[in-house]
KEMI-564446 format. One record per atom (N, C-alpha, C): residue in three letters; atom name; x, y negated, z negated; residue number from 1. Coordinates in steps of 0.05 Angstrom, whole numbers, plus 5000, padded with zeros to 4 digits. Each point is the difference from the previous one (the first is absolute). Example, Ala and Ser with C-alpha at 12.3 -4.5 7.8 and 13.67 -1.06 7.14 Angstrom:
% residues 2
 resn name   c1   c2   c3 resi
  ALA    N 5264 5114 4844    1
  ALA   CA 4982 4976 5000    1
  ALA    C 5018 4976 5000    1
  SER    N 4993 4979 5014    2
  SER   CA 5016 4976 4999    2
  SER    C 4985 4978 4986    2
***
This chain:
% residues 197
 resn name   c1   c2   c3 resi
  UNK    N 2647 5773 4574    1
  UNK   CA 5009 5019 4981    1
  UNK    C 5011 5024 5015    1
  UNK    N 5017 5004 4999    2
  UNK   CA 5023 5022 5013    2
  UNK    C 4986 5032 4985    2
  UNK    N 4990 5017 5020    3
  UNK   CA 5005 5022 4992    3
  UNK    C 5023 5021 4984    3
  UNK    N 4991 5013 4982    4
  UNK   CA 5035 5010 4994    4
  UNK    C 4993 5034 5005    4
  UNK    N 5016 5012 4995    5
  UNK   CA 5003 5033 5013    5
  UNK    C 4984 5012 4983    5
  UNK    N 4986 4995 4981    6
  UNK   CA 4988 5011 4987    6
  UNK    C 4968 4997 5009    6
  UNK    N 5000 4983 5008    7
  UNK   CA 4972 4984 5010    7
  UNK    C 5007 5026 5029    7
  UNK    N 5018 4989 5006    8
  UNK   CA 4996 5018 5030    8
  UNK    C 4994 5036 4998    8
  UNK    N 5012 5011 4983    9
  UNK   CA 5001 5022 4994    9
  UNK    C 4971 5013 4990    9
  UNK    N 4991 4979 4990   10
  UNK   CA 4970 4997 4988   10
  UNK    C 4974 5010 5024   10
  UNK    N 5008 4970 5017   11
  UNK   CA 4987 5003 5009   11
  UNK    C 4994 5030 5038   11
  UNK    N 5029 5004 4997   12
  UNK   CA 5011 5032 5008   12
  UNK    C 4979 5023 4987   12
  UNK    N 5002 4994 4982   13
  UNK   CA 4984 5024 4991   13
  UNK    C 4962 4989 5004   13
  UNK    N 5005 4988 4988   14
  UNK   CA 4954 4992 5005   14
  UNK    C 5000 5008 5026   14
  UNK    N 5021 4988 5030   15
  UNK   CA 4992 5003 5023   15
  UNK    C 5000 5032 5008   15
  UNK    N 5016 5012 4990   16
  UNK   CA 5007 5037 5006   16
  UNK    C 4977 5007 4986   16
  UNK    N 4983 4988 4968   17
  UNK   CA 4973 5017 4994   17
  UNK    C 4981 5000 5012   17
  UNK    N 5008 4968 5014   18
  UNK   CA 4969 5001 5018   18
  UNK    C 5003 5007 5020   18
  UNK    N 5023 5005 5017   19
  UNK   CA 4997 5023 5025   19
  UNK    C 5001 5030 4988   19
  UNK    N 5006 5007 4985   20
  UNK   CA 4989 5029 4989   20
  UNK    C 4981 5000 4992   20
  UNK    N 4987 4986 4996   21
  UNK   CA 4968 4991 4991   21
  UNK    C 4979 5000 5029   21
  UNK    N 5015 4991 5015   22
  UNK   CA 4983 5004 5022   22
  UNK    C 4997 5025 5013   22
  UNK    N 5034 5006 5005   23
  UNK   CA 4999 5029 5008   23
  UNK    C 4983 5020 4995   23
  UNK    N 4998 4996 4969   24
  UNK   CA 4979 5019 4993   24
  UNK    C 4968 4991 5005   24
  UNK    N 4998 4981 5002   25
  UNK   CA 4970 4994 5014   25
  UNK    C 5002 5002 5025   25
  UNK    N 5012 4993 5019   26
  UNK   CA 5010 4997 5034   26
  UNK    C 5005 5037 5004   26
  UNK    N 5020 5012 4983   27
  UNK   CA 5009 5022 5007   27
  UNK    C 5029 4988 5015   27
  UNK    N 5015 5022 5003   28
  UNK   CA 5028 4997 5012   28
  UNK    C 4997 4996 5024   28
  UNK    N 5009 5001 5022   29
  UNK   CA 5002 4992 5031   29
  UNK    C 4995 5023 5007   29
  UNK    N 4992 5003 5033   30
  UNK   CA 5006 5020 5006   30
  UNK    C 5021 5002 5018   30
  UNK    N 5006 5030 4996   31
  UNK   CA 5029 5008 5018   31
  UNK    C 4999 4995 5037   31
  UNK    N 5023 4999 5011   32
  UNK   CA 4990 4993 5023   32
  UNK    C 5005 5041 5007   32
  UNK    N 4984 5006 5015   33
  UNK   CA 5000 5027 5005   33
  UNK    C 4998 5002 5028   33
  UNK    N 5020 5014 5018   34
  UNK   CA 4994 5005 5037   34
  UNK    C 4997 5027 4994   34
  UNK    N 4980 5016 5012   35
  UNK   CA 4995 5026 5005   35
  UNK    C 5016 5004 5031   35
  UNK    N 5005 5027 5010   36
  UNK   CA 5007 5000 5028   36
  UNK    C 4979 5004 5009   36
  UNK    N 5002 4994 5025   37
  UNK   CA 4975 5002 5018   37
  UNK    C 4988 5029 5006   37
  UNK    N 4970 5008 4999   38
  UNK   CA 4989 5017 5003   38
  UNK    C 5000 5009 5026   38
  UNK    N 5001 5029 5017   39
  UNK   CA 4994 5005 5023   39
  UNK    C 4977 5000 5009   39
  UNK    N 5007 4994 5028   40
  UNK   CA 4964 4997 5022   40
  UNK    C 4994 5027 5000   40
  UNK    N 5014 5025 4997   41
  UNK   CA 4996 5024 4999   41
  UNK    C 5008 5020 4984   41
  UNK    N 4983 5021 4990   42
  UNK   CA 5014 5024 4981   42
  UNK    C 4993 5026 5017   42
  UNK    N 5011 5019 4995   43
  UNK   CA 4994 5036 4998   43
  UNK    C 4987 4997 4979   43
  UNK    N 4974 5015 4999   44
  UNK   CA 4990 5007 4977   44
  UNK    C 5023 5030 4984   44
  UNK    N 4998 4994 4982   45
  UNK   CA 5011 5016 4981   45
  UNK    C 5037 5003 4999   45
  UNK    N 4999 4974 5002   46
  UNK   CA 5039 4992 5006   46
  UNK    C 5004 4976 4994   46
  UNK    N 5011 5003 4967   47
  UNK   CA 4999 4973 4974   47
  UNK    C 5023 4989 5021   47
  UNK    N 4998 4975 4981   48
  UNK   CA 5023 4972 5009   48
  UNK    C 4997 4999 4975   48
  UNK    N 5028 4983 4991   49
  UNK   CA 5002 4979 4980   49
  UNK    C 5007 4967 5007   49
  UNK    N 4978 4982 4990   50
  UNK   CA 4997 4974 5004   50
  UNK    C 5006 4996 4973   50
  UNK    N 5027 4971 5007   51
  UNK   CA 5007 4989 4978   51
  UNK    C 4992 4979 4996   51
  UNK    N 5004 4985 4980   52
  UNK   CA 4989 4968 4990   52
  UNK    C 5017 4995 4976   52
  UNK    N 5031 4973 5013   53
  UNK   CA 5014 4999 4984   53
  UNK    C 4994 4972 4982   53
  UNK    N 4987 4998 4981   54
  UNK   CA 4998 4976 4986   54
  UNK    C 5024 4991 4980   54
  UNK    N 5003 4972 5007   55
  UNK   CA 5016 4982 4986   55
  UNK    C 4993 4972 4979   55
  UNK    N 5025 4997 4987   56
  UNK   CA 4988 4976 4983   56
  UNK    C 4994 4973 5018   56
  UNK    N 4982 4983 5004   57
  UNK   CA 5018 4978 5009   57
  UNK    C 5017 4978 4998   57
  UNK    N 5011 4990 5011   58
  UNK   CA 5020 4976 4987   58
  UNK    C 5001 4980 4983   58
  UNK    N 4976 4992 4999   59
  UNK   CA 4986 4982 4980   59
  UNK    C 4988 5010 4967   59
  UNK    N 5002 5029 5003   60
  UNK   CA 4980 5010 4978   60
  UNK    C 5029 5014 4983   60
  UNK    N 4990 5001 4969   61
  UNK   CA 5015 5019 4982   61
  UNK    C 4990 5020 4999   61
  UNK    N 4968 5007 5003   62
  UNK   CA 4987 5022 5003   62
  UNK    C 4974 5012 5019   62
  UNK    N 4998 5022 5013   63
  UNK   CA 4982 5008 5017   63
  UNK    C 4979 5028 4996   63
  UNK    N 4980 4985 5014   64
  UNK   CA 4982 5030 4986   64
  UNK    C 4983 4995 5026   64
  UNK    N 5000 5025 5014   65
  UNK   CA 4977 5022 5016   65
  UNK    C 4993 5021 5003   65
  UNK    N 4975 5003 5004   66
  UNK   CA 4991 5031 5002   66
  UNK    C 4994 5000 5038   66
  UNK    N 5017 5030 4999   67
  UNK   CA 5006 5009 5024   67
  UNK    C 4975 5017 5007   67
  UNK    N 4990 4997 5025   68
  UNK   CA 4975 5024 5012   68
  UNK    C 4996 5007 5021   68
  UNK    N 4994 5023 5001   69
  UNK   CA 5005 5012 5036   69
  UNK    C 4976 5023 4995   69
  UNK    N 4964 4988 5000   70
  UNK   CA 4988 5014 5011   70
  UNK    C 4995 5015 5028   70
  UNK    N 4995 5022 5009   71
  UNK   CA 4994 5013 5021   71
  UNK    C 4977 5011 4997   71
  UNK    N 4981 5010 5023   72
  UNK   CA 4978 5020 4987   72
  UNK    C 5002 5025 5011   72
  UNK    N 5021 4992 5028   73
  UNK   CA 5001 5032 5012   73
  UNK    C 5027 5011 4991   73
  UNK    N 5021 4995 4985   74
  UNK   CA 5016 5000 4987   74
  UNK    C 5005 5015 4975   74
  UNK    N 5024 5013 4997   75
  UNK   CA 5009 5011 4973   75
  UNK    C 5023 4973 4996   75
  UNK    N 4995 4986 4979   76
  UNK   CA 5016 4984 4988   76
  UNK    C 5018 5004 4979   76
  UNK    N 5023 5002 4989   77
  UNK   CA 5013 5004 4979   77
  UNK    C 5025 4972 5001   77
  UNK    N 4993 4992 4976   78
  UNK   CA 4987 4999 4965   78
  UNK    C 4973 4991 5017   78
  UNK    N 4976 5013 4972   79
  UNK   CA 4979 4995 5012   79
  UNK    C 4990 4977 4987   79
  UNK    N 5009 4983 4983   80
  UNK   CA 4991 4977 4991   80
  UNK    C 5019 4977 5006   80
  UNK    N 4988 4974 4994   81
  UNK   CA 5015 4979 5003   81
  UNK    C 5027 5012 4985   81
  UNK    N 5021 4983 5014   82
  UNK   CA 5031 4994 4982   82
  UNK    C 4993 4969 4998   82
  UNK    N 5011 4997 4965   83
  UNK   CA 5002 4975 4998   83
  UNK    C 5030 4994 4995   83
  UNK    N 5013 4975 5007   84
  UNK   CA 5023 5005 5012   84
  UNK    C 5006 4977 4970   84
  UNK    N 5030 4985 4988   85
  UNK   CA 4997 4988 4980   85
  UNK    C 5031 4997 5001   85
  UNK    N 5012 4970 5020   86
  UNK   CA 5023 5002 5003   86
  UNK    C 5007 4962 4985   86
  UNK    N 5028 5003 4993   87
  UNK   CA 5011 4983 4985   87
  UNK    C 5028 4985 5004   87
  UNK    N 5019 4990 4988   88
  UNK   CA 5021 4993 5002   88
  UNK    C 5022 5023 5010   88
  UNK    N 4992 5018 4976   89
  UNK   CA 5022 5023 5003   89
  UNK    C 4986 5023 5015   89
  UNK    N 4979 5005 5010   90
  UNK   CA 4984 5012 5020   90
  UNK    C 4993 4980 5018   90
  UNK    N 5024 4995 5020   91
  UNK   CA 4977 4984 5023   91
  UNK    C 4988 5013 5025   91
  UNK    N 5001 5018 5003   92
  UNK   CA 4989 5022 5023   92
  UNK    C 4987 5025 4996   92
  UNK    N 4991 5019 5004   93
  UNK   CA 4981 5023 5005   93
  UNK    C 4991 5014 5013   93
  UNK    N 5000 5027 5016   94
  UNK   CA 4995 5007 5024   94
  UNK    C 4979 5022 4993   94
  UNK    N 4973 5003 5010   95
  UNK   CA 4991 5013 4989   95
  UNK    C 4983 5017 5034   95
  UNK    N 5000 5025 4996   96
  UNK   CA 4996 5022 5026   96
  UNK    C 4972 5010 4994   96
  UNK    N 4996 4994 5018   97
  UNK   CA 4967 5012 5006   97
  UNK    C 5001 5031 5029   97
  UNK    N 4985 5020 4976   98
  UNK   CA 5010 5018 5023   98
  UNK    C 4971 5003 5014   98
  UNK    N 4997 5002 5030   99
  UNK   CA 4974 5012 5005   99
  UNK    C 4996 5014 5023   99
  UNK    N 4976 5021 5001  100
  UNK   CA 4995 5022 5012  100
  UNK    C 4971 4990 5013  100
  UNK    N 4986 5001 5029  101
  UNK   CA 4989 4996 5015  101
  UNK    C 4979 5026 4991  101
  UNK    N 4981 4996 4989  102
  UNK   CA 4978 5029 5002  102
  UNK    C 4978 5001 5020  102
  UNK    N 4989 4982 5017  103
  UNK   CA 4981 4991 5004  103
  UNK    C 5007 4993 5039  103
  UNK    N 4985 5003 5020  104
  UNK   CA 5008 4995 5022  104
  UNK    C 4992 4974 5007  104
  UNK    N 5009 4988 5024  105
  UNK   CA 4979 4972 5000  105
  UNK    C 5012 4986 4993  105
  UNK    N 4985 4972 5005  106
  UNK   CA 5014 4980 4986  106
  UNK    C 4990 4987 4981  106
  UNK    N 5025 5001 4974  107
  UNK   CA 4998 4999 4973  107
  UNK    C 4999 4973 4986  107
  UNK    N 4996 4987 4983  108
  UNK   CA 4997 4972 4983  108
  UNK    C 5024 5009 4979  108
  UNK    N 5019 4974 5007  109
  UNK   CA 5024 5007 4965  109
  UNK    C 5000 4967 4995  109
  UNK    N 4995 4996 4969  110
  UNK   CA 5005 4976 4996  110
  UNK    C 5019 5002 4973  110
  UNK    N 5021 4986 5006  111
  UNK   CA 5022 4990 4979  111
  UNK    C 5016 4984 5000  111
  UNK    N 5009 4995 4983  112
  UNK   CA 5016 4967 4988  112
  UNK    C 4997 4997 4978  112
  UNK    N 4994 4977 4991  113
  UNK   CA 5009 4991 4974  113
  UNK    C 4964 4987 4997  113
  UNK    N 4997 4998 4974  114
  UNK   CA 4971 4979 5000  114
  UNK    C 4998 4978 4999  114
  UNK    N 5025 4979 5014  115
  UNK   CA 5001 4983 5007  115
  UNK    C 5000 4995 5030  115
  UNK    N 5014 5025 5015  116
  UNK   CA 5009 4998 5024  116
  UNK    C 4984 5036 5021  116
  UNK    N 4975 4998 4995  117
  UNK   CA 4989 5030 5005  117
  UNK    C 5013 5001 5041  117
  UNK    N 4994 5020 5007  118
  UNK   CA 5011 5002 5025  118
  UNK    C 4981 5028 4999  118
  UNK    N 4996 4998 5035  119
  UNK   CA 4981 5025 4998  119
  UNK    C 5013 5012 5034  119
  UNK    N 4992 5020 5010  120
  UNK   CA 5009 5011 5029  120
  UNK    C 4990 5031 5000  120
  UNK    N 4986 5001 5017  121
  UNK   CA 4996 5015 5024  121
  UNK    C 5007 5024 5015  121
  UNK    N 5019 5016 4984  122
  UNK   CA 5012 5018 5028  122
  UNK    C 4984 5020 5009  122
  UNK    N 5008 5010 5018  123
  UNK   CA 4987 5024 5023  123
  UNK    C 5020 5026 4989  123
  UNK    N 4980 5020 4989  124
  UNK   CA 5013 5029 4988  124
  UNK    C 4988 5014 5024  124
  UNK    N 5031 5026 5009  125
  UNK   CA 4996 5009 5018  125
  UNK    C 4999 5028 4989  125
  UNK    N 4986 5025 5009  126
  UNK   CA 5003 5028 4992  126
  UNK    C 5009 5013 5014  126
  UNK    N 5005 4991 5026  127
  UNK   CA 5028 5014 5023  127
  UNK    C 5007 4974 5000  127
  UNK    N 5028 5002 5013  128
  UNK   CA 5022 4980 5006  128
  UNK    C 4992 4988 5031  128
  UNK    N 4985 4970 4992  129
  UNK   CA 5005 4988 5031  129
  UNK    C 4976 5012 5007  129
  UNK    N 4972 5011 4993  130
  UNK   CA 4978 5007 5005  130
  UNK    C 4989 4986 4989  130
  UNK    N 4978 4978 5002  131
  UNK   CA 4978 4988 4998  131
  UNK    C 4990 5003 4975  131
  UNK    N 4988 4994 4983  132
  UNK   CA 4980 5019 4981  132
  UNK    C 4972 5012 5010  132
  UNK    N 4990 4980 5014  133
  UNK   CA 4975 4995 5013  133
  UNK    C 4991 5014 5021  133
  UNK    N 5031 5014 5013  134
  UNK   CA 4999 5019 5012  134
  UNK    C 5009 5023 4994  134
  UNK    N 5015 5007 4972  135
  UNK   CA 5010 5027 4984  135
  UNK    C 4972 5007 4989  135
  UNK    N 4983 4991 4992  136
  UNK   CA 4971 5012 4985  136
  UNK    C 4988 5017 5016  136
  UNK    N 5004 5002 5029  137
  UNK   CA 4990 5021 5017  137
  UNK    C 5019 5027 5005  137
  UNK    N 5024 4992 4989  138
  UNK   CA 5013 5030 5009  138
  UNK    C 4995 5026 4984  138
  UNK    N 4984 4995 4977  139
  UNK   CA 4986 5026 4980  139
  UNK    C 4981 5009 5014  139
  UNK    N 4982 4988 5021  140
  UNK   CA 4980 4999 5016  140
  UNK    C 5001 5015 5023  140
  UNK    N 5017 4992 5016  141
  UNK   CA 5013 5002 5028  141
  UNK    C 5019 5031 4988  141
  UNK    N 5009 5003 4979  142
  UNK   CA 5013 5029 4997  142
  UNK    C 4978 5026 4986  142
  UNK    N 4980 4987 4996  143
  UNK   CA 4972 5021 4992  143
  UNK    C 4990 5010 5025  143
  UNK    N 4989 4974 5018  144
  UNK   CA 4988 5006 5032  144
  UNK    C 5023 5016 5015  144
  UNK    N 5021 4989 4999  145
  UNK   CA 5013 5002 5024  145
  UNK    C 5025 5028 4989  145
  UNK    N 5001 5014 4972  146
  UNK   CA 5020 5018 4990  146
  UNK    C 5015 5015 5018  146
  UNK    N 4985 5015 5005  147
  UNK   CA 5006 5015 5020  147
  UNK    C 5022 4999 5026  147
  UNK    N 4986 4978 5011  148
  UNK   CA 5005 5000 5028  148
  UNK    C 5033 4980 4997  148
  UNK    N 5005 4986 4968  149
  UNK   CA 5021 4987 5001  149
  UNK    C 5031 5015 4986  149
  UNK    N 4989 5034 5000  150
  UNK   CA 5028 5006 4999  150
  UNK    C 5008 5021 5022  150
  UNK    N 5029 5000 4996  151
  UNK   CA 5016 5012 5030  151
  UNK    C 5000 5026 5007  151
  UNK    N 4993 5015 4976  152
  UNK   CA 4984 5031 5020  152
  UNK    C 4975 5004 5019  152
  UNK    N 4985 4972 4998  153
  UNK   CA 4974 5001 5010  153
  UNK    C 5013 4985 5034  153
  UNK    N 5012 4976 4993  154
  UNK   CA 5012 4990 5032  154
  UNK    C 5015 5021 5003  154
  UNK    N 5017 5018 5005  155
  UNK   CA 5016 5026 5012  155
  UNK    C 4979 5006 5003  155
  UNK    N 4980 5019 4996  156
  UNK   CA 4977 5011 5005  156
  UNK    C 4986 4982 5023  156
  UNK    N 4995 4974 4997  157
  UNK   CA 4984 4991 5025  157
  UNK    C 5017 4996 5020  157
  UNK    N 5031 4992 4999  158
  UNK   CA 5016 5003 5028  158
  UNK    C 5005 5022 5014  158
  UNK    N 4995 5028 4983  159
  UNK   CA 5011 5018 5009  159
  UNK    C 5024 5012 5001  159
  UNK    N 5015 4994 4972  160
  UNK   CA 5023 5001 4992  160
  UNK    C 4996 5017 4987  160
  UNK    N 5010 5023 5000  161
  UNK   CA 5007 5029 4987  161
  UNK    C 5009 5003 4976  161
  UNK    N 4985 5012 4985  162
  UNK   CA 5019 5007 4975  162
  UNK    C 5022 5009 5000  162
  UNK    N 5028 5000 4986  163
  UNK   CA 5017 5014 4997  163
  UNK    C 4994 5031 4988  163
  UNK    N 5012 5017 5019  164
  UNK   CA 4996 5031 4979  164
  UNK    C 5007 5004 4991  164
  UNK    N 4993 5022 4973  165
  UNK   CA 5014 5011 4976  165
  UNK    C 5013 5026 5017  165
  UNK    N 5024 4999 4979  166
  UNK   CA 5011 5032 4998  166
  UNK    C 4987 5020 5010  166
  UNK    N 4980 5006 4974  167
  UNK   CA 4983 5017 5002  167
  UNK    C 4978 5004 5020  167
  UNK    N 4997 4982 5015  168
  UNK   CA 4982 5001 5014  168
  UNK    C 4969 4997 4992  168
  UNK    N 4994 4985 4979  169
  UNK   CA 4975 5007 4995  169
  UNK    C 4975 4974 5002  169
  UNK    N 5015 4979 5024  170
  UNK   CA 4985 4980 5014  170
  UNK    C 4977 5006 5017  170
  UNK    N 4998 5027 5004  171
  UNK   CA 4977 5006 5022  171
  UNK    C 4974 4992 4980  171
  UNK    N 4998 5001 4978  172
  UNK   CA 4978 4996 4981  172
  UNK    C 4992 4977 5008  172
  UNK    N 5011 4975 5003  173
  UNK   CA 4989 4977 5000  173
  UNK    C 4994 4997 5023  173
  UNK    N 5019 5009 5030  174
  UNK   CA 5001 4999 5016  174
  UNK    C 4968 5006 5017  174
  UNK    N 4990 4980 5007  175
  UNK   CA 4968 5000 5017  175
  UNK    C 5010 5004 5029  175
  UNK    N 5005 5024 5009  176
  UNK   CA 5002 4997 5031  176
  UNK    C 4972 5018 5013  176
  UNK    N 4988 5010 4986  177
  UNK   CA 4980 5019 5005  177
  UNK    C 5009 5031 4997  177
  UNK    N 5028 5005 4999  178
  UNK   CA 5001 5028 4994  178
  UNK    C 4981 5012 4979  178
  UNK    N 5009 4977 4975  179
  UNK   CA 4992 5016 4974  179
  UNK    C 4975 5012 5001  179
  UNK    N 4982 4977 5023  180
  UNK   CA 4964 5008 4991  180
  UNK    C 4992 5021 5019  180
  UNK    N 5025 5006 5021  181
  UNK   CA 4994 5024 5019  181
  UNK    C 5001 5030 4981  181
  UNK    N 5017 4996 4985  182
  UNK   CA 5007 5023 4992  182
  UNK    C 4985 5007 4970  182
  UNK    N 4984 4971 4989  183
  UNK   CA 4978 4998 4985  183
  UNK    C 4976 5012 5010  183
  UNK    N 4998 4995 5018  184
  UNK   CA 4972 5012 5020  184
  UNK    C 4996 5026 5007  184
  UNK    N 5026 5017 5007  185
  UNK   CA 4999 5025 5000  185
  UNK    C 5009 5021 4982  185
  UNK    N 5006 4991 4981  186
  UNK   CA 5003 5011 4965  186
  UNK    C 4963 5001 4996  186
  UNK    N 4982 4981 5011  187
  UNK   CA 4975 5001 4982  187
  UNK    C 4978 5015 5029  187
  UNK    N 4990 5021 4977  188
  UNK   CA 4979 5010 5034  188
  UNK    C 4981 4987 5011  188
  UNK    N 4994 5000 5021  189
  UNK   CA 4977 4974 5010  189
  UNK    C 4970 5013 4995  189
  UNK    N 4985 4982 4992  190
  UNK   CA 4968 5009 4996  190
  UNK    C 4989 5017 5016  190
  UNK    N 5013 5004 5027  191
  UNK   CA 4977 5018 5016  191
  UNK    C 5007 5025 4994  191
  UNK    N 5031 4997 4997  192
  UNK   CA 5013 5032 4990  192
  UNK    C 4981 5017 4978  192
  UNK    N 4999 4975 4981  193
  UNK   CA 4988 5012 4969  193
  UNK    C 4977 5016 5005  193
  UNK    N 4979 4987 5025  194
  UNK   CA 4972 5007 5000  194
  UNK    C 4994 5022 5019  194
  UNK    N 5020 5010 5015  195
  UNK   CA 5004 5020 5014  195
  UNK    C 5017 5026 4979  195
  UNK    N 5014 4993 4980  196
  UNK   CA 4997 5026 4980  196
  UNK    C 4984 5006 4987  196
  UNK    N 4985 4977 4992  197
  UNK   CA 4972 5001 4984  197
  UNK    C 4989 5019 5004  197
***
């Protein structure tokens, strides 16, 4: 018995209810989504923007993912998942994750898709090209050591001279022993006092 177009047309449609029938039990596909790659290193407090451009794929009429880029040492913006929802006449999406390093050390970021999670590692720096491990001591090393690490104090230990003022009124600072000579004989000496007595 020969099918006729009506039979075919027929059965066109039962087969499209029952893949929309599934869809909705299965859900739509998911999108295929590449994030760019995360760096092995940040500056703390010097955002980047990491993208993640999701597409339809070739096979699908429709796509659905939710996008996520937890951090803990991190300022993240958008701070919640993006769920992404691309189609025939939407087949692409680019969606920007901006973020800011708060935290020194090395940090945990996990994002991707919840099909495809991805997680990494980087090393946040608080000087450029300094260690972390070894920047936690320089609040330390500049409490102990204040003093002696700025350049009026080395001129002073080489014996490098101040420049004079105009006015002349460097002798104040100036320790050569005059000042305390002439301190000494401004004040009367004890034996004097006890002989006017």
């Amino acid at each position: 018995m020969p099918l006729s177009y009506k039979v075919l047309l027929e059965l066109e449609l039962k087969i499209n209810q029952i893949g929309q029938v599934s869809n909705i039990i299965r859900g739509p596909k998911h999108c295929e989504v590449k994030f760019d790659p995360v760096p092995d290193r940040f500056d703390v407090k010097h955002a980047i923007n990491l993208t993640a451009m999701a597409s339809l794929p070739p096979d699908s009429e429709e796509c659905k993912s939710r996008l996520v880029f937890y951090a803990t040492g991190f300022s993240v913006l958008p701070k919640d998942e993006v769920v992404v929802t691309l189609n025939k006449e939407k087949r692409t999406q680019e969606v920007v994750f901006n973020i800011m390093p708060k935290e020194v050390g090395k940090q945990a970021i996990v994002y991707g898709t919840e099909d495809k999670p991805q997680k990494s590692t980087p090393l946040i720096f608080q000087y450029p090209w300094i260690n972390p491990a070894l920047s936690i001591w320089f609040p330390v090393l500049g409490t102990l050591f204040g003093g002696i690490l700025t350049i009026p104090w080395w001129l002073r230990f080489f014996g490098i001279p101040r420049a004079r003022s105009d006015d002349g009124d460097d002798n104040e600072d100036k320790d050569d022993g005059t000042n305390k000579k002439k301190q000494e004989k401004a004040k009367p000496k004890n034996s004097e006092k006890r002989k006017v007595s």
